[in-house]
N, C-alpha and C positions, 0 to 999 in steps of 0.2 A: 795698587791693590794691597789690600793690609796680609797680613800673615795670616789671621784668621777667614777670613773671606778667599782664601788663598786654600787653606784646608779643607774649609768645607765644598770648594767647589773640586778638589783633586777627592772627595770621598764620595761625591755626589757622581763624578763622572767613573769611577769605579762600579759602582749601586747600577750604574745606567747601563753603561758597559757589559756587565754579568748578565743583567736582566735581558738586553737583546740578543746576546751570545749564545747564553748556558742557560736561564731558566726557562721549566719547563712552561711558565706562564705564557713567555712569548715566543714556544714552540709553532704555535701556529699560523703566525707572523713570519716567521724564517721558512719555513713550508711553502706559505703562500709567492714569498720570495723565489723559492725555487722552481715552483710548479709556473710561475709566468717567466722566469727568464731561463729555467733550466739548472740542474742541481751542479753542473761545471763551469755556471756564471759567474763573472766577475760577483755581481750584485748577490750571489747566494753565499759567496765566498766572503763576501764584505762582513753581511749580518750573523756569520756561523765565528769570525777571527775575531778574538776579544785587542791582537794589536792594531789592529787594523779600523774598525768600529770606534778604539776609542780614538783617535786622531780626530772625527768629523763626533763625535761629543763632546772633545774635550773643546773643539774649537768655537760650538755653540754654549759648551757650559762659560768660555773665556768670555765671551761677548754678553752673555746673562751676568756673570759677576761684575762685571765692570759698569753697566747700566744700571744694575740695582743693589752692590756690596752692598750698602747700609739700608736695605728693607727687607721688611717681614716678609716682602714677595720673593726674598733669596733667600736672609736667613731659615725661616721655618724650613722649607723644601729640604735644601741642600742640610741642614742638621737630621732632619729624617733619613733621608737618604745615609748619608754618614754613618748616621748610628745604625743602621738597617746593616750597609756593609759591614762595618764593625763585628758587631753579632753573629753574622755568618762568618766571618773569620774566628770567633771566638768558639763558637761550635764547633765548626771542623777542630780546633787543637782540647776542647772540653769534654769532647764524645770519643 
């Protein structure tokens, strides 16, 4: 895996990471997680730990980079994704 396809899948699995953890978009997802297996489940406990969540992203982001580093079906995404993280990093210290 190159260094670049390397980057963008460690910013992509961050992007990914956040969004199932903390944002309020996929609040409703993590809810739903809780209300079927219970707010002191493993599985509710999984989707709320951003160290936790990213271990089984990072390990399908590894298996995406490596089948498709050199296409547009990786790079596009995972540069989105990236610069999305980015941004929100750069807010929190610009605000």
């Amino acid at each position: 895996m190159s260094l670049t396809a390397f980057l963008l899948a460690l910013g992509a699995t961050c992007r990914i990471t956040r969004l199932l953890t903390k944002d309020t978009l996929a609040a409703g997802f993590r809810t739903q997680v809780a209300d079927r297996f219970g707010d002191d489940s493993k599985a509710a406990y999984l989707v709320g730990c951003g160290w936790c969540a990213s271990v089984w992203v990072a390990a399908a982001m590894t298996v995406y980079a490596l089948a498709l580093a050199d296409s547009a079906w990786f790079t596009v995404p995972t540069t989105a994704l990236s610069l999305s993280y980015l941004v929100g990093l750069a807010s929190r210290w610009l605000d």
